[in-house]
N, C-alpha and C positions, 0 to 999 in steps of 0.2 A: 571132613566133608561138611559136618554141621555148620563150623564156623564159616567156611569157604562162603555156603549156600545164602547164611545168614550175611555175611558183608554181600553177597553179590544184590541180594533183596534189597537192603539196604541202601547201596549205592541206585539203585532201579526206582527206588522210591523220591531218592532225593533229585536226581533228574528231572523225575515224571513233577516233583512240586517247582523245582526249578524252572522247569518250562513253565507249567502252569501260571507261576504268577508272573512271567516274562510275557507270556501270552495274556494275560489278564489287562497288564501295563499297554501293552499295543492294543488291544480291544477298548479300553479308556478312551485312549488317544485315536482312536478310529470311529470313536460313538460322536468325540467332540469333532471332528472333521468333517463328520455326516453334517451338524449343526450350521460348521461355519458354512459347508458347502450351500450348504438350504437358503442361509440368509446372504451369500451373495448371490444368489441365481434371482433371488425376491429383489436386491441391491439392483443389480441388473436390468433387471422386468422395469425399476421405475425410473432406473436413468436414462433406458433406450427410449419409453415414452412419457417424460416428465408431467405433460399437459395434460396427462390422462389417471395421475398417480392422485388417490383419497389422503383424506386426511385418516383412513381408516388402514392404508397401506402401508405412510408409514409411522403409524403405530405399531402395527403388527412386522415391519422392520427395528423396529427398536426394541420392541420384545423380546425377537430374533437375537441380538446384540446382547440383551441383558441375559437371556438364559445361557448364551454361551459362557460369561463371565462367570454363571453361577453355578452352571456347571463346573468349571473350572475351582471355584472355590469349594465347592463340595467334592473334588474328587481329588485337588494335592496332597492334603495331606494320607490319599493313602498308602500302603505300606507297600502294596506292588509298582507304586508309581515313581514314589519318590528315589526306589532304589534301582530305577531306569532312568540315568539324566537323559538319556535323548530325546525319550518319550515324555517327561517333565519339562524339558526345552521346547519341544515342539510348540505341547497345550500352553505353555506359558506367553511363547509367539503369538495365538491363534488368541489366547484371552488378550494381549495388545493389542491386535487386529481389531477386535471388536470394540474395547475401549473406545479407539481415534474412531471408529466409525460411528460410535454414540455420541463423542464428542462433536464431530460434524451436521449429524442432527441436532443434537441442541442447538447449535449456532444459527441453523438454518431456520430454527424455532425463535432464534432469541434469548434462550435462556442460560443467561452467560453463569451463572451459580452451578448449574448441572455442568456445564462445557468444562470450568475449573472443578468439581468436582471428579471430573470423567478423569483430565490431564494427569492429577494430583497422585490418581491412587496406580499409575503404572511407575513403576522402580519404585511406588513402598508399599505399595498393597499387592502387586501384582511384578515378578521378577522380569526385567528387561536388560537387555544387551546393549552395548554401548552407543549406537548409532540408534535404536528404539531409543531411549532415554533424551539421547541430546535431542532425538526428532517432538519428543512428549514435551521436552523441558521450554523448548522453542517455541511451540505452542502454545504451552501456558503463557510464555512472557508476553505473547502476539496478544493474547484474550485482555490479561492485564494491561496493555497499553491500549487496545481499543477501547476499554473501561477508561482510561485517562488515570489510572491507576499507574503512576510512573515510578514512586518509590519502588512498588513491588516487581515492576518491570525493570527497573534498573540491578535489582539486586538481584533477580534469575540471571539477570544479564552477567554479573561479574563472578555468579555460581558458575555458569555454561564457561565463561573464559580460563577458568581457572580448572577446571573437572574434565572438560575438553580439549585438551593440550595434547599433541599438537592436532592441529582442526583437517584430523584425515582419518576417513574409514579403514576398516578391515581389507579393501580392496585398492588403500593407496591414494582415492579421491579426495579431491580437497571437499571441507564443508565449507560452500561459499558465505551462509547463511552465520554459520559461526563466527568465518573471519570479519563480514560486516559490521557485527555487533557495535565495535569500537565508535565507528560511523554512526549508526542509529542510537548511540548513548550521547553525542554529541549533538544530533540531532535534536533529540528529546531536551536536554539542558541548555542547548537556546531558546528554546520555544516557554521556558520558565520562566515566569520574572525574577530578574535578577541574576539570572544565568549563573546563578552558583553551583561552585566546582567546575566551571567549563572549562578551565586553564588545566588543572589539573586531569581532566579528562582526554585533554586534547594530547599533552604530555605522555599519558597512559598508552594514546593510540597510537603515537608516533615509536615508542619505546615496543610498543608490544608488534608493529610491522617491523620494525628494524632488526627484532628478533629474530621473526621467523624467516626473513631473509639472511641472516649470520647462520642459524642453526641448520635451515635447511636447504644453501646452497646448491646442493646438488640433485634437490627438487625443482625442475621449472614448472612444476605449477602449484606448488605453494609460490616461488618467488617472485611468479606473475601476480596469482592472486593477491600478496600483501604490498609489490612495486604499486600496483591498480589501485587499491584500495589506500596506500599511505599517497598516492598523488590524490584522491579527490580529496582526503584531508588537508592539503598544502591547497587545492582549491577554497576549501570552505572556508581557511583563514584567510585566505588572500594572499596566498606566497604561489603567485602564479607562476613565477620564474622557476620556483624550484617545483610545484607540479607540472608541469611542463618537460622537466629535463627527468625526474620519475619516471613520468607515462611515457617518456620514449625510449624506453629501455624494455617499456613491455613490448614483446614480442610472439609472434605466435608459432607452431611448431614447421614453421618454415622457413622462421626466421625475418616474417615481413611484419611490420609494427603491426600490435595488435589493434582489432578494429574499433574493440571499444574505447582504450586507449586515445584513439584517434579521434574517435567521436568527443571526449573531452577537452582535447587537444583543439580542436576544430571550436569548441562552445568558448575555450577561455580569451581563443584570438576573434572571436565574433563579439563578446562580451569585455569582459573588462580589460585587456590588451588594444582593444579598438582597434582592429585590424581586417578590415572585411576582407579584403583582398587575399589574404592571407587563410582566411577560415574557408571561402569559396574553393579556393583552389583544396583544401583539404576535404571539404564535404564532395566536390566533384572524384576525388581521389576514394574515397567510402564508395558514392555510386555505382564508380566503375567496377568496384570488385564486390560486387553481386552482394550485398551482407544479408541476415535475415531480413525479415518482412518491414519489422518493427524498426531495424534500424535505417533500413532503405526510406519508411514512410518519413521518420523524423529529419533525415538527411536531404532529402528533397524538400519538405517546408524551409527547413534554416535556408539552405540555396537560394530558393525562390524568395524567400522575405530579403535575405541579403541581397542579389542582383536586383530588385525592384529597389530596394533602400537608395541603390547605386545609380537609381534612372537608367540601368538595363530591361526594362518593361518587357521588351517581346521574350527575352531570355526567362525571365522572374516569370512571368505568367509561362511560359512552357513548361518549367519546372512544379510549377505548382496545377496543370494541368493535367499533366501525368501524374502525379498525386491524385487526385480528386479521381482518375479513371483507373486507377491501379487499385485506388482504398477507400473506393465510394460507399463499402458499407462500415467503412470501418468513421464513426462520428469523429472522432477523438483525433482523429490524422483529418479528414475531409473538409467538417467546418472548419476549424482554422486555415486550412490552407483556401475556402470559399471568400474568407472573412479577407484576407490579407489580397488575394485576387480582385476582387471589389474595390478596397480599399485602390490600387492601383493606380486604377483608372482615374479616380480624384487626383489624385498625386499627380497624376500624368498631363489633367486638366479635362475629364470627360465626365461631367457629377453626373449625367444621367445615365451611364450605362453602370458608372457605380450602385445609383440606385436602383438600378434594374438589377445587379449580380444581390447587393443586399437584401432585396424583396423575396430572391432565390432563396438564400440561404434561410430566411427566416422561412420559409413554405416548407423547406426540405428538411432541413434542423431545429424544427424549433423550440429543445427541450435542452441546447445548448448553452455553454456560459457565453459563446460568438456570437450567437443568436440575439442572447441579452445583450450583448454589448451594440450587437447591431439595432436592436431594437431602439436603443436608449441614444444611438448615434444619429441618427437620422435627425430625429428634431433638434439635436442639438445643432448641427448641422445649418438647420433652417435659421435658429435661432442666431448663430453667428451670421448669417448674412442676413438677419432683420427680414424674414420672410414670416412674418407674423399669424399670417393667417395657415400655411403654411406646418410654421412650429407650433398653434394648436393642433389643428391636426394629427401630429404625428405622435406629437407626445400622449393624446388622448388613445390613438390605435397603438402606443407604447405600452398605456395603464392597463387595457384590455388583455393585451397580451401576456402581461406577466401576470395579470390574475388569470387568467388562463392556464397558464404553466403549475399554478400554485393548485389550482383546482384540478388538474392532470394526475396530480401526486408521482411523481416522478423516480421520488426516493430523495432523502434527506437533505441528499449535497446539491441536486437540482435543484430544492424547493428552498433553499437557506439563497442560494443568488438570484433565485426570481425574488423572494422577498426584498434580498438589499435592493435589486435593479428598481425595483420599484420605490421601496423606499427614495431612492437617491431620483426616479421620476417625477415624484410628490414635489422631494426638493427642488428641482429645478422649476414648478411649477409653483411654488410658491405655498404648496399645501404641506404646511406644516406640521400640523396636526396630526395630520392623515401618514405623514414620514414616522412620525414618532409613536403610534399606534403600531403602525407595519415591524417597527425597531423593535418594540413590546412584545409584538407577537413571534416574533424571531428568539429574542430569550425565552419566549414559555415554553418554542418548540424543542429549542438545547442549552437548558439550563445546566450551569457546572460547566462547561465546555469551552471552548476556546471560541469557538462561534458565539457562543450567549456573550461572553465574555465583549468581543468586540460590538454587540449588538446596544450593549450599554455604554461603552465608550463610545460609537458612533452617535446614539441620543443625547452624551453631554453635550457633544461638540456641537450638534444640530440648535440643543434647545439655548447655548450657548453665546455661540457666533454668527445663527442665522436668527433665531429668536429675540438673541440679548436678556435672555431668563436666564440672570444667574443662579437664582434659586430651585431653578431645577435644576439645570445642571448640575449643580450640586449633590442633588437628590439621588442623580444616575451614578455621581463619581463615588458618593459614600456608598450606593450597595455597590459598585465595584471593587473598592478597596475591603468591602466585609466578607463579599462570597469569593474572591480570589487574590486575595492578597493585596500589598500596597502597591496604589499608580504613581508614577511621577507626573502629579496633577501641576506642578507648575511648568511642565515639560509638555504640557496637553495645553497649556493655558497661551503659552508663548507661540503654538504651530499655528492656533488663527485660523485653522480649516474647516470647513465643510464638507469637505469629500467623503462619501460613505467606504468603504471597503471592509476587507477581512484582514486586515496584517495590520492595524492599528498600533497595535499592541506590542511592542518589543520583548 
C-alpha cells in the first residue's frame, strides 16, 4: 500500500509540474500577445488618422515594437518555452511581426541603417518560417537597391533564387516577387556601365523560366507566371517574335489569353512591331473585358494616343476623355492623357484650343513631368513660328513656373525634372550660365546617383557644344569618369547634342 500511495503522489506531482510549466509556456506567449495586441491598436489609431499622429506617437509605436522584440529575447530561452514548439512558434511569429513593422518606421523616417538592421536580424537573430524569410530577405534586397547599393542587391537576389526554389508557399501560391527577380537583375545590369554580366544574366533568366515550365507542368500558375515573365525577357532583348508567341500561351483560368499578357502583346505591336492598327484592336479588346483600374486607365491612353497618332481625332479624344473623367484624381493616368488631348488639336490644326487644353493642364497638374513638358512646349512653340515676342513670354512664365515647382518641394523625382526643365529653359534661352548652375545644383541634390550622374553629363555637353568651353567640359567628364566609373567620352564627343534629359547615360 505504501509503495502503491507513494507512485500514486508521485505520478500527482509530476502532472501538477507538467501542467504548470505548459501553463507557464501559454502564459509567456499570452503576456507577448497582450504587447503585440497594444501596439497594433496604437498602429491602428495612427493610420486611421495619419494627419493627426506626433512625432511623439510614433515613437512611442516603435517602443511598442521594440519591447515586444525584447521581450521576446528575454523570454526564449526559457526552459518552459522552448520545450512548447508551438508556443515558441507563435512568440517567434509575433517577434517577426514587430521587426517588418520597425522596419517600416525606419523607412518612413529615412533611416535606412536601422531598416537593414531591423531586416537582417529576422532568420538569424530571430527564428522565421519560409515564406517570413523570403518576405524579410526581399526586403532587404528592395532597401539595398534604393541605397544604389546593387552588388549587395544582386547577391540577396541569387541567395533568394536559389534558397527559394521552387517560388511557391506552404499554400501552393506562386511568389510573383521571387519569380521576377531574374527580370530586375537584368534590369539593374543595364542600367551599369558597361553592362557587365548582362549576357550571362539574361542566359540565367531564360534557363531558370524554362525550368520552371519543364518541372512544374502541371502547375498553371507557376507556368503562367514564368511563360509571363520569360516573354517580357524576349521583350527587353528585342526577340519580339518570340515574346509574342510566349505571351500567347499565357492564358487565364478560362482559358482566354491572359490580360496582362495582352497588355504586352498590345505595347510590342504599338511600339517596336510598328503596328498600330493591330495594337488598337488589342487595347480595344483589354477594354472590353472590364480589367482592373490600372489596367483599364493605361489601355485607354495607348488607344487614345494611337487613334489620334492615326488622324482619328474625335475617336482619340473620346478615349482619352473617358480617361481624364474615370481617373481625374488619379495624376499619373489624367495628365498624360490632358497632355496628349491638347496636343491633338495642334495636330488636327486648332493651336489655340491646344493652348487653352495646355494652360488646363498646367492649372490642374502642375507638379507633373506633362505639366513640365507643357510648360517648356509652348514657347517653344512660339519660337518655331518666330513669334518672338510671344516666345519671350512664355518662356519667362516657363522659368517662373519651374522655380515654382522646385520651391513647392514636391519630393525628389518632382524636383530633379523641374530642375532639368528648367535647366534645358535657360538653354533655350540662351542663359548659360544659369543652365549650368541649375545642373550643379541637381548633383548637390543626388550625388552618387544616376540622376547626379546625368546632371554632369548633361553640363559637359551644354558647356561643350553650346558654350564651346572645352575646358570645362572636361572638368564635368573627369568627375564623371572619377565618381562613377569610365564614359565613353568619345561617344559623347561624336553625339553633338544639347538636349538635356535623364537617360544620357547608357
Amino acid at each position: 500500500m505504501k509503495s502503491l500511495f507513494a507512485l500514486t503522489v508521485f505520478c500527482a506531482c509530476l502532472i501538477a509540474v507538467s501542467g504548470c510549466s505548459r501553463q507557464s509556456a501559454e502564459k509567456t506567449r499570452y503576456d507577448m500577445e497582450k504587447m503585440a495586441y497594444a501596439a497594433g491598436r496604437l498602429s491602428e489609431k495612427i493610420n486611421v488618422q495619419p494627419d493627426m499622429a506626433t512625432k511623439a506617437d510614433t515613437t512611442n509605436l516603435l517602443s511598442a515594437f521594440e519591447d515586444i522584440v525584447k521581450f521576446y529575447t528575454d523570454h526564449r530561452g526559457d526552459p518552459n518555452v522552448q520545450n512548447d514548439h508551438k508556443s515558441a512558434a507563435e512568440m517567434a511569429h509575433m517577434a517577426v511581426s514587430a521587426e517588418v513593422a520597425r522596419a517600416r518606421i525606419f523607412t518612413a523616417q529615412k533611416n535606412p541603417d536601422s531598416v537593414l538592421a531591423a531586416y537582417r536580424r529576422i532568420g538569424s537573430d530571430i527564428p522565421a518560417d519560409r515564406e517570413e524569410l523570403a518576405a524579410s530577405t526581399m526586403a532587404l534586397a528592395m532597401v539595398y537597391r534604393a541605397l544604389n547599393q546593387f552588388d549587395s542587391t544582386l547577391t540577396i537576389y541569387d541567395r533568394l533564387l536559389a534558397s527559394y526554389y521552387p517560388p511557391i508557399d506552404s499554400l501552393k501560391r506562386v511568389n510573383i516577387d521571387i519569380v521576377a527577380i531574374p527580370i530586375d537583375k537584368i534590369k539593374i545590369l543595364q542600367s551599369l556601365p558597361g553592362k557587365v554580366g548582362i549576357e550571362r544574366a539574361l542566359s540565367d533568366a531564360v534557363a531558370y523560366y524554362e525550368k520552371l515550365k519543364r518541372s512544374f507542368a502541371d502547375n498553371p500558375f507557376i507556368v503562367r507566371a514564368a511563360r509571363t515573365d520569360l516573354g517580357r525577357i524576349y521583350s527587353m532583348t528585342d526577340k519580339w517574335d518570340s515574346a509574342i508567341e510566349e505571351l500567347s500561351q499565357v492564358t487565364d483560368s478560362s482559358g482566354r489569353l491572359d490580360t496582362q499578357a495582352q497588355v504586352i502583346i498590345a505595347n510590342i505591336y504599338e511600339g517596336p512591331k510598328k503596328d498600330p492598327t493591330r495594337a488598337a484592336a488589342l487595347f480595344k479588346e483589354i477594354i472590353e473585358r472590364k480589367p482592373d483600374s490600372a489596367t483599364l486607365g493605361s489601355s485607354l491612353l495607348h488607344l487614345g494616343v494611337i487613334l489620334c497618332s492615326q488622324k482619328q481625332y474625335d475617336d482619340g479624344r473620346r478615349y482619352l476623355t473617358d480617361l481624364k473623367e474615370k481617373f481625374s484624381r488619379h495624376q499619373q493616368l489624367a495628365a498624360p492623357a490632358q497632355l496628349y488631348f491638347a496636343l491633338s488639336f495642334e495636330q488636327d490644326g486648332h493651336w489655340d484650343r491646344a493652348l487653352s487644353e495646355l494652360q488646363w493642364l498646367l492649372e490642374n497638374y502642375p507638379y507633373t513631368e506633362e505639366a513640365f513638358k507643357a510648360a517648356l512646349y509652348i514657347p517653344q512653340h512660339f519660337a518655331r513660328e518666330k513669334d518672338q515676342k510671344m516666345t519671350d513670354l512664355w518662356y519667362q512664365r516657363a522659368e517662373e513656373f519651374f522655380q515654382a515647382a522646385i520651391k513647392n518641394k514636391q519630393g525628389q523625382s518632382a524636383s530633379m525634372a523641374a530642375y532639368l526643365f528648367l535647366a534645358n529653359t535657360y538653354r533655350d534661352m540662351k542663359k548659360y550660365e544659369e543652365a549650368l548652375t541649375t545642373l550643379d545644383k541637381m548633383y548637390s541634390l543626388a550625388p552618387k546617383s544616376r540622376i547626379g550622374a546625368n546632371a554632369l553629363y548633361n553640363a559637359a555637353g551644354l558647356a561643350l557644344f553650346a558654350m564651346k568651353d572645352s575646358v570645362r567640359a572636361q572638368g564635368y567628364l573627369d568627375r564623371l569618369n572619377k565618381e562613377f566609373g569610365p564614359i565613353d567620352t568619345a561617344a559623347f564627343r561624336r553625339a553633338g547634342k544639347t538636349d538635356l534629359n535623364l537617360e544620357s547615360i547608357q
